[in-house]
C-alpha positions in Angstrom: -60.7 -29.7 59.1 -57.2 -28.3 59.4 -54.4 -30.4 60.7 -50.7 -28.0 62.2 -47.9 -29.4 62.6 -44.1 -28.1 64.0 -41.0 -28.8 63.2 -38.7 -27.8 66.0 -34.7 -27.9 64.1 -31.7 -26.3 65.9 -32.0 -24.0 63.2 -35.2 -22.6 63.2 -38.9 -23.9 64.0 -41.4 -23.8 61.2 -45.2 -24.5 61.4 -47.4 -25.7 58.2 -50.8 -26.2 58.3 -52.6 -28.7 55.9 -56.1 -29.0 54.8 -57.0 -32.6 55.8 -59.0 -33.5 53.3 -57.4 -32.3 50.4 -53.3 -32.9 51.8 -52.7 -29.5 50.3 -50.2 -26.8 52.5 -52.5 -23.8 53.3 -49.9 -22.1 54.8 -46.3 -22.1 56.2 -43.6 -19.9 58.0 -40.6 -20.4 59.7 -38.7 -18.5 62.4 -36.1 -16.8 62.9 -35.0 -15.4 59.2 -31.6 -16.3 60.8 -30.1 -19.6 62.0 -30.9 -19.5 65.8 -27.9 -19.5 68.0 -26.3 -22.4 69.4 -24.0 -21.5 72.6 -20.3 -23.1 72.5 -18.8 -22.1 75.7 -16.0 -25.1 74.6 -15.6 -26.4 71.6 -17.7 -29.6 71.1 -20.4 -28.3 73.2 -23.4 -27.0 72.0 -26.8 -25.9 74.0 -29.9 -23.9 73.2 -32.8 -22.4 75.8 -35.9 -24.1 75.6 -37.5 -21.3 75.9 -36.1 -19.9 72.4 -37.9 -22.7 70.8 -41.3 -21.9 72.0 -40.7 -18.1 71.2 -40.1 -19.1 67.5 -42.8 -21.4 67.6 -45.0 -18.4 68.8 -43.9 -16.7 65.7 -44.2 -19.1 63.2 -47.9 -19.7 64.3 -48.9 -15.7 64.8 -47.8 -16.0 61.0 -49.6 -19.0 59.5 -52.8 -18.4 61.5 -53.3 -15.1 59.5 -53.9 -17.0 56.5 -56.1 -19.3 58.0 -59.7 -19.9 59.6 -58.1 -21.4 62.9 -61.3 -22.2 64.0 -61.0 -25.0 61.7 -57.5 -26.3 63.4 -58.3 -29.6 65.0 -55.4 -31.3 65.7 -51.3 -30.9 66.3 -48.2 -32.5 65.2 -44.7 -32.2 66.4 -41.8 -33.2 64.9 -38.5 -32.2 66.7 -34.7 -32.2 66.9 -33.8 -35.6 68.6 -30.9 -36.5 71.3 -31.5 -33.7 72.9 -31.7 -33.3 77.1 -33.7 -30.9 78.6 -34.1 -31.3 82.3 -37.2 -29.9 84.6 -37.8 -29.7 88.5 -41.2 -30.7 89.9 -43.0 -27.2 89.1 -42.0 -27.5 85.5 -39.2 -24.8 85.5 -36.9 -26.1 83.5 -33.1 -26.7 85.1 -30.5 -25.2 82.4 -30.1 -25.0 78.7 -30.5 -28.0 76.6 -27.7 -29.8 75.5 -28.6 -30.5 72.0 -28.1 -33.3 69.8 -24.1 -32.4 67.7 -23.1 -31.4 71.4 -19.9 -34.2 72.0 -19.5 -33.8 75.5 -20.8 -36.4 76.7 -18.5 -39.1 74.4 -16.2 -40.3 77.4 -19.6 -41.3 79.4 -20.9 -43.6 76.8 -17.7 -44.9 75.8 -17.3 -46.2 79.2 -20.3 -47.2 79.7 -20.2 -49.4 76.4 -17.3 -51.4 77.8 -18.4 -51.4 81.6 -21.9 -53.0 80.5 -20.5 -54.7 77.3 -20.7 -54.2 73.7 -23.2 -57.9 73.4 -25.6 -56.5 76.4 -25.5 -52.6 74.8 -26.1 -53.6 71.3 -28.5 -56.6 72.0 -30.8 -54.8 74.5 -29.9 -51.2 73.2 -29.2 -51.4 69.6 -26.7 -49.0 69.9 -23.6 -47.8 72.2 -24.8 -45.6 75.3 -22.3 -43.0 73.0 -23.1 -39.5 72.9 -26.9 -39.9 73.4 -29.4 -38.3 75.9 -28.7 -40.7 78.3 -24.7 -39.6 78.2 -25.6 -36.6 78.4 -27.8 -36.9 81.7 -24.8 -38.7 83.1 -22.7 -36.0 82.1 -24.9 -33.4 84.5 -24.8 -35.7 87.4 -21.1 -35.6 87.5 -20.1 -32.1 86.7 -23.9 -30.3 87.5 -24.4 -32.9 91.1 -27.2 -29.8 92.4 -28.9 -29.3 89.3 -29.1 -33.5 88.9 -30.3 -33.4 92.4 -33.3 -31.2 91.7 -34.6 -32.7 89.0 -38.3 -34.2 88.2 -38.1 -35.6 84.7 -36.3 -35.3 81.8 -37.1 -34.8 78.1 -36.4 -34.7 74.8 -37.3 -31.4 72.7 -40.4 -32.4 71.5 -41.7 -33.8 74.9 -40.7 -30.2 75.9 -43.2 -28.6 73.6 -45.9 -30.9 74.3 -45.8 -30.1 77.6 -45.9 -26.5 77.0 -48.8 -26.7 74.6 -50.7 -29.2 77.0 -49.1 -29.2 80.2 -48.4 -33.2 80.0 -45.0 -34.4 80.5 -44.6 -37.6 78.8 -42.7 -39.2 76.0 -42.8 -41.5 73.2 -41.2 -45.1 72.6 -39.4 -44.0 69.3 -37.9 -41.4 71.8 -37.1 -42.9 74.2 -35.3 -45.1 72.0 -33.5 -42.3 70.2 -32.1 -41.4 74.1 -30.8 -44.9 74.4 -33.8 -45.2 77.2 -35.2 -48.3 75.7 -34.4 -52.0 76.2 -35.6 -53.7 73.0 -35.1 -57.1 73.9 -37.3 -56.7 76.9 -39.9 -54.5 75.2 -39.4 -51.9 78.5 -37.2 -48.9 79.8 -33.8 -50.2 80.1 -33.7 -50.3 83.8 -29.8 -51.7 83.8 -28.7 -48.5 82.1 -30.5 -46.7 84.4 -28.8 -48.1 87.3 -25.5 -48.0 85.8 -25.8 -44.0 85.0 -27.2 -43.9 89.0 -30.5 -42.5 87.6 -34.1 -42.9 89.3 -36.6 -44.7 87.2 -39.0 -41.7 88.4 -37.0 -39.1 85.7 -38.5 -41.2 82.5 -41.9 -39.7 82.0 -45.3 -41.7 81.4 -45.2 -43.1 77.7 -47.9 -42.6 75.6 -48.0 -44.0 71.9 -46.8 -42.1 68.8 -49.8 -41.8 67.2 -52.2 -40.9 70.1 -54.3 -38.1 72.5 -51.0 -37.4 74.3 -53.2 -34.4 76.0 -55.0 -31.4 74.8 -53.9 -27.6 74.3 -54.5 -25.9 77.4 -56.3 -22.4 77.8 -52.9 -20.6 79.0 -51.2 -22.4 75.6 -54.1 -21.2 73.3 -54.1 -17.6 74.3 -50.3 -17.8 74.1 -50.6 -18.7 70.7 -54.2 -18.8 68.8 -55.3 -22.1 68.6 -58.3 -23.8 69.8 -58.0 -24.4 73.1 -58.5 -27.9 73.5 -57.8 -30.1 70.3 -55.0 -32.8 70.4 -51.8 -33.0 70.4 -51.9 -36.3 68.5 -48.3 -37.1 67.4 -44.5 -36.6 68.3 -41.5 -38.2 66.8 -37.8 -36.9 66.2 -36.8 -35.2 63.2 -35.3 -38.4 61.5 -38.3 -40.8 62.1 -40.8 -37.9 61.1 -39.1 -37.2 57.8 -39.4 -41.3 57.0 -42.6 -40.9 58.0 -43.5 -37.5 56.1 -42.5 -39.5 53.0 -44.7 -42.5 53.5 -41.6 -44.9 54.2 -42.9 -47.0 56.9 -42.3 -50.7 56.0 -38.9 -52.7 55.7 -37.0 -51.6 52.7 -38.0 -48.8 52.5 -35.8 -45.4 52.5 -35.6 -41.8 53.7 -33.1 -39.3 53.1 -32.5 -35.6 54.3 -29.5 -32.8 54.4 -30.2 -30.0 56.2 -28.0 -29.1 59.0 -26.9 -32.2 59.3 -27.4 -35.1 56.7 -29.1 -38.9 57.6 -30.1 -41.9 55.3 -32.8 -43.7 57.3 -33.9 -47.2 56.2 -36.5 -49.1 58.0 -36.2 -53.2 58.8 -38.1 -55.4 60.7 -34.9 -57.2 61.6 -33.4 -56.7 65.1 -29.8 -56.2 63.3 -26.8 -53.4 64.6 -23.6 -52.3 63.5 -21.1 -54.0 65.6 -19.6 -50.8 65.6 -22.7 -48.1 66.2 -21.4 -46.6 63.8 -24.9 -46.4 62.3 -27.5 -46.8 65.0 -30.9 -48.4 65.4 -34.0 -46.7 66.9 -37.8 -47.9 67.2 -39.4 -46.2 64.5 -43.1 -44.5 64.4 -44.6 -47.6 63.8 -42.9 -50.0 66.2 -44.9 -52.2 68.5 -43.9 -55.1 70.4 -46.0 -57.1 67.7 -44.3 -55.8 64.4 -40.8 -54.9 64.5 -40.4 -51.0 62.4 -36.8 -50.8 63.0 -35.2 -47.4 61.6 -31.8 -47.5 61.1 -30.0 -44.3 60.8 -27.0 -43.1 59.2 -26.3 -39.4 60.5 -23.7 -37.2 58.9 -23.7 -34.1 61.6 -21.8 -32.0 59.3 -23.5 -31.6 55.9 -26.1 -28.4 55.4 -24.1 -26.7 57.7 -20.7 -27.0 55.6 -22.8 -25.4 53.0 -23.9 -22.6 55.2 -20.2 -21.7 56.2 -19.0 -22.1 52.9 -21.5 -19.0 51.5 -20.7 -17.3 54.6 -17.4 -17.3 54.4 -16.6 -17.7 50.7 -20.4 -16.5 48.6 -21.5 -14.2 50.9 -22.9 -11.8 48.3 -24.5 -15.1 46.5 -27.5 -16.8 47.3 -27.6 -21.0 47.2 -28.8 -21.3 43.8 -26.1 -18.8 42.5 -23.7 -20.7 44.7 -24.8 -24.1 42.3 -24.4 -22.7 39.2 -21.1 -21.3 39.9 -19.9 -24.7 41.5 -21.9 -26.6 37.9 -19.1 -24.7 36.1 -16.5 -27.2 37.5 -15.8 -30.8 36.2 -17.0 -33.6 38.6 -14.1 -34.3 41.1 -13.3 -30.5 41.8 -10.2 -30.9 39.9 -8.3 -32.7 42.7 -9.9 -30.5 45.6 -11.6 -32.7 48.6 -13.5 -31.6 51.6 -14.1 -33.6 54.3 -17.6 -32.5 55.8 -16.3 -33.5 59.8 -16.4 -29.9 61.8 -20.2 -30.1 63.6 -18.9 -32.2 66.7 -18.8 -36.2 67.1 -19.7 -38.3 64.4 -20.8 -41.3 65.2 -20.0 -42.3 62.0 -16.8 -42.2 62.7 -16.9 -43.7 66.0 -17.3 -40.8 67.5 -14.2 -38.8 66.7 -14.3 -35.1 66.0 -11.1 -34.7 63.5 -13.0 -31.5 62.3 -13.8 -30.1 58.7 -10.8 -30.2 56.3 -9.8 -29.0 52.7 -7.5 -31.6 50.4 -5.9 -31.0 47.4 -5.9 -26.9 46.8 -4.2 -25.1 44.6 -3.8 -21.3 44.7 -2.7 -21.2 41.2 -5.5 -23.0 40.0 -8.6 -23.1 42.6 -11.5 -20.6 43.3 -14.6 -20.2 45.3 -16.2 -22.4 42.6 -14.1 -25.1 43.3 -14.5 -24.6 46.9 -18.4 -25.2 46.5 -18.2 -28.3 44.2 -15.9 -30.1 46.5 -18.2 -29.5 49.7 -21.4 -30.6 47.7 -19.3 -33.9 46.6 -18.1 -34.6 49.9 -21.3 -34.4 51.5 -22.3 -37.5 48.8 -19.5 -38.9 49.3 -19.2 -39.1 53.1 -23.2 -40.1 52.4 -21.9 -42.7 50.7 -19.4 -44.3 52.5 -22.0 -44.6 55.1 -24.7 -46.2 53.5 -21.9 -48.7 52.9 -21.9 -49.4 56.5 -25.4 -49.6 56.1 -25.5 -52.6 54.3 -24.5 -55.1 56.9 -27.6 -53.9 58.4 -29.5 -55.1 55.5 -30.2 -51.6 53.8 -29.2 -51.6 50.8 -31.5 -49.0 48.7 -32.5 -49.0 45.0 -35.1 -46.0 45.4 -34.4 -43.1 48.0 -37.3 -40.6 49.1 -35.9 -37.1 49.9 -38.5 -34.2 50.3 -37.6 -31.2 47.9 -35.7 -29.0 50.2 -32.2 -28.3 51.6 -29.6 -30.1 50.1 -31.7 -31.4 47.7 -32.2 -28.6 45.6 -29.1 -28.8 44.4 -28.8 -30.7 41.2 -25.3 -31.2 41.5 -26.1 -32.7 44.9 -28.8 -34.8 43.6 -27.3 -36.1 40.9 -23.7 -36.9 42.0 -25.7 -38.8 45.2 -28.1 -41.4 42.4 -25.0 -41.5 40.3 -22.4 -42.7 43.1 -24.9 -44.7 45.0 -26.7 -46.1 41.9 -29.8 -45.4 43.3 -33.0 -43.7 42.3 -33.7 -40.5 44.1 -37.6 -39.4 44.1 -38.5 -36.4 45.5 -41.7 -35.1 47.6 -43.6 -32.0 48.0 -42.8 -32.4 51.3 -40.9 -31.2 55.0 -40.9 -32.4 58.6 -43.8 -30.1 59.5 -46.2 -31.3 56.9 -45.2 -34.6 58.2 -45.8 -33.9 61.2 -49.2 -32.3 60.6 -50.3 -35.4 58.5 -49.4 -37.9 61.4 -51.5 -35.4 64.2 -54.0 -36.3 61.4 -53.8 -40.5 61.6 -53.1 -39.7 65.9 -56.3 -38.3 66.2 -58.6 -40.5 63.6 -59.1 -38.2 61.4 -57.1 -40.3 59.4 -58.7 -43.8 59.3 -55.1 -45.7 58.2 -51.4 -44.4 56.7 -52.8 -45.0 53.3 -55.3 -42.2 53.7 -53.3 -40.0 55.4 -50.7 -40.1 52.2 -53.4 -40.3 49.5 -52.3 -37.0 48.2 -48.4 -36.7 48.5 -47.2 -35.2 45.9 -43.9 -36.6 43.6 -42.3 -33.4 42.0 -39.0 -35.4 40.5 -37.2 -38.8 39.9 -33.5 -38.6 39.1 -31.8 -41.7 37.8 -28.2 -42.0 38.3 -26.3 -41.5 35.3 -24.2 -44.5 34.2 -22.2 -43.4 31.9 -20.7 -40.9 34.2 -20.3 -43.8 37.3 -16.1 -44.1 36.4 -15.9 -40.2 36.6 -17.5 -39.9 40.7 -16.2 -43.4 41.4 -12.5 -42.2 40.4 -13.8 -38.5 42.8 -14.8 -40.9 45.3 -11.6 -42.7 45.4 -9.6 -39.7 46.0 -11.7 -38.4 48.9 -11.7 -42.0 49.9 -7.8 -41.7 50.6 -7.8 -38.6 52.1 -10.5 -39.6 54.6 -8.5 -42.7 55.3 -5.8 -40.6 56.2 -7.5 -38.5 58.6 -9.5 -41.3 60.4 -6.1 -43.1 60.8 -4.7 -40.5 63.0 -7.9 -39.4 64.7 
């Protein structure tokens, strides 16, 4: 039995399919080659078409399914890029582009709404801040979009978006509905006072079906689109953050997930109902939640890391790949020799209460400084704004001495790696692993071909352990310092 599973990014949507029985990746692909758009018609605003998802995602399977028996397909996973909105009338059409998660728009809404309600209701029912999640973003389209509110049926997030086009279902998931700041944890129910304070109808929140469940079956006019059985599952759906815990077996209190593509996020889980006075971190029900056993994830989420990478080469390595792009930046001491980037230009960080004071260089010298320089400095303040979060994290109760990263993004980097374990003092292990084998394994355990989490990760494979280095500890705390000061500074007057 084969098990497929999507991951649907901002960047690009990749499919893997896994041999069930032996955990090993028959094949993958990804689509486009390219990053795909994001439209910006103002700056903080970001949106992509729905429809561009499922046209990669057509792609990515016509490739993996010539490598494969896909008669032997039996179930499907989908992992997907959280906070997003995407908004359908009552045939299924859907309404206008999705406004996707590092789109800041919405800011103003759930700033308000944090002090209209009141920070003790928000974060004790909530968790979180309304903020700049999916629920400030609906509000956002009542007031300035009042006809395209009007004609709307239900709303989604992404992945509820490709369910129902691979099964014609439209429903959604707890751990989503948490991520859209939907869910009233105290209560165990959709928060119905948020609702009424937004002015939205209780009839927009699809049904909710469990994470690991049937949630419907691939319909005729979905196989022929794409080649799969018509028929089999769709047997698990969780955002990008919780899947990539989950795709690295970190499902029980303590344990910790990290990842740096586009964006970067530490993800710890906790059985404790705790919050950052602040949301400056946020809380969300995690795949495993049930109103029996608190999973609590609690997510640190950098919006500008990968990405300041990606601009860099293009704008400074263009005729280097990444692993050029690391050895050139390796040739520079630790601390970039005084230069300091601060990774902020990807919209609001919630990290930073949701200011935007955009991406800034510290420190340069143009009798000194290069392109090498230029790289070292972006890789350490990725780490270090990493750091200065998990900090926050703490008095939330996470406070990791192992993280689990899958071998990819970010991560490849050893400079990366190693100034992160060093800073942090904690052991980084690193999978054989992505969001779309994660997702593939957890359509296994939604459909019972897995009999228990244990099984399904029986054959995860560990590729590396870095230890942080102690003896270099002064050297990145003294880095960390100086970046320390200059974000200071920034924060200040943002």
């Amino acid at each position: 039995m084969y098990l497929i599973g999507y991951d649907i990014g901002s960047s690009s949507v990749k499919a893997s399919i896994l041999d069930a029985d032996t955990g090993r990746m028959l094949a993958s692909a990804f689509y486009p080659a390219e990053e795909m758009p994001m439209t910006a018609i103002k700056p903080g605003w970001a949106e992509q078409q729905p429809d561009l998802w499922w046209t990669n995602l057509q792609l990515a399977t016509a490739d993996v399914l010539k490598k494969v028996d896909r008669k032997k397909i039996g179930a499907v996973g989908i992992s997907y890029q959280m906070h997003g909105l995407v908004m359908i009338d009552n045939k299924k059409k859907v309404l206008r582009p999705s406004i996707i998660w590092c789109d800041s728009r919405a800011v103003s809404f759930g700033d308000k709404a944090f002090m209209d309600l009141g920070p003790e209701k928000c974060l004790s029912h909530l968790l979180n801040s309304p903020g700049n999640f999916t629920a400030s973003k609906l509000r956002w389209v009542k007031e300035h979009e009042p006809a395209l509110f009007d004609k709307t049926w239900k709303i989604m997030l992404p992945g509820d978006y490709i369910a129902m086009r691979l099964t014609g279902e439209v429903n959604t998931t707890v751990s989503g509905l948490s991520e859209g700041i939907f869910w009233d944890f105290r209560n165990s129910e959709v928060a119905d006072f948020l609702l009424e304070y937004y002015g939205f109808d209780r009839s927009v929140i699809p049904d909710i079906v469990p994470t690991f469940s049937i949630q419907g079956r691939v319909t005729g006019d979905a196989a022929r689109e794409l080649g799969l059985p018509e028929g089999i599952p769709v047997s698990y759906r969780a955002g990008d953050q919780p899947n990539n815990a989950f795709s690295l077996n970190v499902l029980e209190p303590g344990e910790i997930a990290a990842t740096a593509g586009t964006s970067g996020v530490v993800y710890g889980i906790s059985n404790e109902v705790k919050y950052d006075p602040f949301s400056r971190v946020n809380t969300f029900a995690h795949v495993n939640h049930t109103e029996e056993a608190n999973r609590l994830g609690v997510l640190l989420c950098i919006n500008g890391t990968g990405i300041l990478y990606s601009w860099l080469r293009k704008n400074a390595g263009r005729d280097m790949d990444y692993n050029s792009l690391n050895d050139l930046a390796a040739g520079v001491p630790a601390g970039s020799e005084g230069v300091c980037i601060m990774p902020f230009g990807n919209g609001a960080e919630r990290m930073l209460g949701n200011a935007d004071p955009g991406c800034s260089i510290h420190g340069l010298n143009f009798n000194l400084h290069d392109r090498s320089h230029l790289m070292r400095a972006g890789q350490e303040g990725i780490v270090f704004a990493f750091h200065y979060g998990m900090e926050i994290m703490k008095n939330t109760g996470i406070d990791p001495s192992v993280i689990r990263a899958g071998m990819a993004n970010m991560f490849l980097s050893k400079i990366f790696r190693d100034t992160l374990a060093s800073i942090t003092g904690a052991t980084i292990e690193l999978y054989n692993t992505d969001g779309s084998q994660g997702a593939a394994r957890g359509a296994g355990l939604g459909s019972g071909i897995y009999a228990s989490p244990a099984e399904t990760f029986r054959n995860l494979e560990k590729r590396e352990v870095i230890e942080p280095d102690l003896s270099r500890k002064d050297t990145y705390q003294e880095a960390y310092n100086k970046w320390l000061a200059y974000f200071e500074s920034i924060t200040q007057k943002s």
